[in-house]
DRENFINU-955918 format. One record per residue (C-alpha): residue number from 1; x, y, z. Coordinates in pm, whole numbers. Layout:
! DRENFINU-955918
r k=NUM	X=X	Y=Y	Z=Z
...
END
This chain:
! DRENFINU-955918
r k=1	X=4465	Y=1079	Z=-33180
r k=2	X=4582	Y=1246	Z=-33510
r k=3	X=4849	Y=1473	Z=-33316
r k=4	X=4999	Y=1099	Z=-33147
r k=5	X=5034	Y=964	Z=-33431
r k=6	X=5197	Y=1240	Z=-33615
r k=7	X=5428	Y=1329	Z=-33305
r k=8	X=5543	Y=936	Z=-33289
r k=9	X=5615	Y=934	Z=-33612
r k=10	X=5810	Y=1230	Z=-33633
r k=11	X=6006	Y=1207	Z=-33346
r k=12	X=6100	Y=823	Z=-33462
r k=13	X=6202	Y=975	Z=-33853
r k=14	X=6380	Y=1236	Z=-33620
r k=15	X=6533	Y=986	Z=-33359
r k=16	X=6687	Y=746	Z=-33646
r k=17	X=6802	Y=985	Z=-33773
r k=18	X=7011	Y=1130	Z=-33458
r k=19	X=7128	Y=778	Z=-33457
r k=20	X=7288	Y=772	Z=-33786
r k=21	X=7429	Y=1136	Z=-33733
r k=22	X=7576	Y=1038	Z=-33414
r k=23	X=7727	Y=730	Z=-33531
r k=24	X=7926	Y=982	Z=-33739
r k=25	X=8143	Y=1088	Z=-33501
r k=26	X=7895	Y=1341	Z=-33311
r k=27	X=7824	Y=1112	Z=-33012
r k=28	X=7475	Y=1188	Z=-33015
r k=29	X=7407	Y=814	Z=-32922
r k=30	X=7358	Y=775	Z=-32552
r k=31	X=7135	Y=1108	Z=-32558
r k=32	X=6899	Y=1052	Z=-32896
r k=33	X=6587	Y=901	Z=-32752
r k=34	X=6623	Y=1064	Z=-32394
r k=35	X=6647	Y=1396	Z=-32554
r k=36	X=6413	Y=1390	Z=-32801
r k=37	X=6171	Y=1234	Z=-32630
r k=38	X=6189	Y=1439	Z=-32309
r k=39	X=6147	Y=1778	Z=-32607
r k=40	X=5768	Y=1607	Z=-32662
r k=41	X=5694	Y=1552	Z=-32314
r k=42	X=5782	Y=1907	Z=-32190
r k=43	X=5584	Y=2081	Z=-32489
r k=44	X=5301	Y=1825	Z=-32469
r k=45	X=5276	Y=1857	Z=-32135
r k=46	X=4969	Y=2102	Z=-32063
r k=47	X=5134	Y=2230	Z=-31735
r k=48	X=5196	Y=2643	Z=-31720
r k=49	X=5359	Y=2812	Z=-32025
r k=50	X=5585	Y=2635	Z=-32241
r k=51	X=5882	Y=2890	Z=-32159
r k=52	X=5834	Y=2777	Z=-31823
r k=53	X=5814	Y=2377	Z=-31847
r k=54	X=6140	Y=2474	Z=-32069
r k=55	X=6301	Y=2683	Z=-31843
r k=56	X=6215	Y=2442	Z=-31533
r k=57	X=6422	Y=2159	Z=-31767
r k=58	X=6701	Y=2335	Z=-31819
r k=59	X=6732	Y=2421	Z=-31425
r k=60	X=6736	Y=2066	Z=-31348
r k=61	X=6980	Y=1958	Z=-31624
r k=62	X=7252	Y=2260	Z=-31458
r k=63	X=7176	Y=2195	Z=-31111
r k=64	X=7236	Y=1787	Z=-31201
r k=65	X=7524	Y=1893	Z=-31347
r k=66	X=7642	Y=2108	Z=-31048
r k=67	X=7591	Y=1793	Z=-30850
r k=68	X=7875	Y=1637	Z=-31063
r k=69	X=8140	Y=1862	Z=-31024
r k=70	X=8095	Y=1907	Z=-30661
r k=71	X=8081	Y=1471	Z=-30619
r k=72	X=8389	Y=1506	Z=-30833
r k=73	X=8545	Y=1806	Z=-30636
r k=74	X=8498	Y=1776	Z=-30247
r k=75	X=8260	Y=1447	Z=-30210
r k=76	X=8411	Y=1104	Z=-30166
r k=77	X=8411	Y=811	Z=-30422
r k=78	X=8168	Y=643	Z=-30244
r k=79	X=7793	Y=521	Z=-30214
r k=80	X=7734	Y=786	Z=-29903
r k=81	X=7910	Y=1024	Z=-30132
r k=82	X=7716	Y=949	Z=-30458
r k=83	X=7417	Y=961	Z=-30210
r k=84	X=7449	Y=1302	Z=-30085
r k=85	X=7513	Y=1419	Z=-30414
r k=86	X=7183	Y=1307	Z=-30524
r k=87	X=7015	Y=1430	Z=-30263
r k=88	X=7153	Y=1774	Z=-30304
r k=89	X=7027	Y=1755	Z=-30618
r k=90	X=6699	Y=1717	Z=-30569
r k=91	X=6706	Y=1974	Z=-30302
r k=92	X=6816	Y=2223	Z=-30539
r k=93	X=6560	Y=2121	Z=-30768
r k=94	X=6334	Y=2212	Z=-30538
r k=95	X=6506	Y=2525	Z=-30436
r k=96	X=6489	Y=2625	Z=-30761
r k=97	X=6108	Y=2628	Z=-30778
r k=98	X=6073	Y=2795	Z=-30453
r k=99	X=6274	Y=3078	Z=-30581
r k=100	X=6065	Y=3124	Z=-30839
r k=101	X=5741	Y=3128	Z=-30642
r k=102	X=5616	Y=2797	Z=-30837
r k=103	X=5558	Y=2959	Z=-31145
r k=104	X=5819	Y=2712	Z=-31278
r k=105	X=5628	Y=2323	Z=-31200
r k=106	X=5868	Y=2126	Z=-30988
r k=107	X=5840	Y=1797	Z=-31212
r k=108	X=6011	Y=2033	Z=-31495
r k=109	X=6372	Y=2011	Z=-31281
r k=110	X=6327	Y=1663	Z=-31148
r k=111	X=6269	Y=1538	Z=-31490
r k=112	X=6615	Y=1738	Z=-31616
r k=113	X=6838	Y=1616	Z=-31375
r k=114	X=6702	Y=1244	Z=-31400
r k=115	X=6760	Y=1307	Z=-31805
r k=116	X=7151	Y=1439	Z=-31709
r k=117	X=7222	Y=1128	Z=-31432
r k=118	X=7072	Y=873	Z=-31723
r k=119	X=7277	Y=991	Z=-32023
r k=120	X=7582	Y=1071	Z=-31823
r k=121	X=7623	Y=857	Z=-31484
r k=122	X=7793	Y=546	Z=-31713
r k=123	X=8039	Y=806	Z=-31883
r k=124	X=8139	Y=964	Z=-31487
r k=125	X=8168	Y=630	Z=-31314
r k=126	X=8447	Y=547	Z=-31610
r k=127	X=8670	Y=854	Z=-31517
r k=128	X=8528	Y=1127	Z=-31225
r k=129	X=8820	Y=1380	Z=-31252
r k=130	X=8732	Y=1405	Z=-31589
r k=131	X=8443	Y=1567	Z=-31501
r k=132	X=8463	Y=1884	Z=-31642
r k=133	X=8528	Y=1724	Z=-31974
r k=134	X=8310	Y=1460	Z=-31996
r k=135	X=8011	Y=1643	Z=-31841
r k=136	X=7991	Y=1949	Z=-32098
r k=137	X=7973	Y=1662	Z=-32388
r k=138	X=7666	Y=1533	Z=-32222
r k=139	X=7532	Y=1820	Z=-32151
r k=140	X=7576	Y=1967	Z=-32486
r k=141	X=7459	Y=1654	Z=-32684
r k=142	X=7133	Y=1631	Z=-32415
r k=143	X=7068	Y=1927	Z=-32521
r k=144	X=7107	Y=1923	Z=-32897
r k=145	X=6816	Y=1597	Z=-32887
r k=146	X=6589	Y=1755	Z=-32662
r k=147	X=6610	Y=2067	Z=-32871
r k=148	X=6518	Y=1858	Z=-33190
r k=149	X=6253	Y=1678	Z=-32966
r k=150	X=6100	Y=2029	Z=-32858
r k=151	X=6118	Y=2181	Z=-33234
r k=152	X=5955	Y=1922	Z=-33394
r k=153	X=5693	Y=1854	Z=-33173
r k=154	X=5600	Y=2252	Z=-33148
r k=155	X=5545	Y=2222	Z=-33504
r k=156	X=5302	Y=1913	Z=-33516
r k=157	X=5122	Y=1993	Z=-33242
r k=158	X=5139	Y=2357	Z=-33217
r k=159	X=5007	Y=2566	Z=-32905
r k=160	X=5175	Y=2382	Z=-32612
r k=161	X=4901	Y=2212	Z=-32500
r k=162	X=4745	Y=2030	Z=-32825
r k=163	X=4767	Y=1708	Z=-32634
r k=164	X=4516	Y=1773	Z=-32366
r k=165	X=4178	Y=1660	Z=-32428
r k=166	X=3953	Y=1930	Z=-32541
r k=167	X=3579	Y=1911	Z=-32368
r k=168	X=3291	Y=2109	Z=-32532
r k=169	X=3002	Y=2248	Z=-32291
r k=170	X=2680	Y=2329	Z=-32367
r k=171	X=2538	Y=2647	Z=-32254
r k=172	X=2236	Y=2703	Z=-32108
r k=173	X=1944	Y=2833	Z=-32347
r k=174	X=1841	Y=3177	Z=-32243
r k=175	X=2135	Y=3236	Z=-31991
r k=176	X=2238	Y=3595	Z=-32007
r k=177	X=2610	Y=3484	Z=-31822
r k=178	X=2711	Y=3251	Z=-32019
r k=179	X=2720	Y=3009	Z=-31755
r k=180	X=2841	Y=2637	Z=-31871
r k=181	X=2553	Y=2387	Z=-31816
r k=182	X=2653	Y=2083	Z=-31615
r k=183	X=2663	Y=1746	Z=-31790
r k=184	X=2437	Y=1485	Z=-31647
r k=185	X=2457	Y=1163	Z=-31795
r k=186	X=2218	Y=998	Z=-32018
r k=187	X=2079	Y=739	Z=-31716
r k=188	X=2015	Y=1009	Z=-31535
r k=189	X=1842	Y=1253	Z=-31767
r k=190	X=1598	Y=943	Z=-31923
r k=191	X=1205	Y=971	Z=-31789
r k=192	X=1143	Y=681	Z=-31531
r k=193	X=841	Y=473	Z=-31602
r k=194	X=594	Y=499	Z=-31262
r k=195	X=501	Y=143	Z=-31212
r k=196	X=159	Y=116	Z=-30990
r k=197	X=147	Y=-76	Z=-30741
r k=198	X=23	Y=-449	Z=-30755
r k=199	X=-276	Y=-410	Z=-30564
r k=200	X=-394	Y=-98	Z=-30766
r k=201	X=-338	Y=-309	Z=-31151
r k=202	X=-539	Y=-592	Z=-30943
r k=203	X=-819	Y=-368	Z=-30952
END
């Protein structure tokens, strides 16, 4: 409970003040609380390494991004063409996690190119052949937050996988191996009272 509480409030000192930078001039708007929160999730996450949940992230923010430039470049303005960008997408995603035999988790990707299509899908719509432009801004500033978001949470909750609840096993007494006991629960470890029968007490 102690490592919510000091994540949430760090990452909310953190995101307000993102806001007030990007207000600035740094454009850091749009992407503050994606970013920063997305950092948390992929370090608190207690899925593989934390290089790879990382690594997995910033697949699926360049493949996203890939998917822009080729809906900008050779795919038509249009729902079937938005469509089959986002569908190439995710099969990339995918691909991507093939390639590297699943040691990278495949939610790592998919979560990076939702993050890309949520900060930047407003700022395409407004002006696709400025793709190239507009794109590298989002992409920059997406990454800037989830940097902070990933920094800052590694240092409250350090070790990668703080966040997942920690069990503690007995062992049995006397148990050369080591072996961990299995937990029974209390109902089923309390002494039952033998009742007699009715006819028996009659007696």
């Amino acid at each position: 409970m102690r490592t919510s509480i000091s994540t949430s409030l760090v990452l909310a000192l953190s995101a307000a003040l993102l806001v007030v930078l990007g207000s600035g001039g740094l454009g850091l708007g749009p992407s503050v609380l994606v970013g920063a929160g997305l950092g948390a999730v992929v370090w608190l996450v207690p899925d593989r390494s934390p290089l790879a949940r990382v690594g997995g992230l910033v697949a699926g923010v360049l493949v996203a991004w890939l998917g822009y430039v080729l809906r900008a470049a050779v795919l038509p303005d249009t729902p079937g063409g938005h469509a089959v960008s986002v569908a190439l997408t995710v099969v990339l995603a995918g691909a991507v996690v093939v390639a590297s035999r699943e040691r990278l988790p495949l939610w790592a990707p998919l979560l990076g190119a939702a993050a890309l299509a949520g900060v930047y899908e407003t700022a395409y719509s407004e002006a696709p052949p400025e793709v190239l432009a507009t794109s590298f801004v989002a992409v920059t500033t997406l990454a800037c937050t989830l940097a902070v978001g990933l920094v800052l949470t590694s240092l409250v909750a350090p070790g990668g996988q703080s966040a997942a609840p920690q069990h503690r096993h007995a062992r049995h007494e006397g148990d050369p191996d080591g072996q961990v006991a299995e937990t029974v629960p209390a109902a089923e470890t309390a002494p039952v009272a033998q009742t007699a029968p009715s006819a028996e007490v009659a007696r």
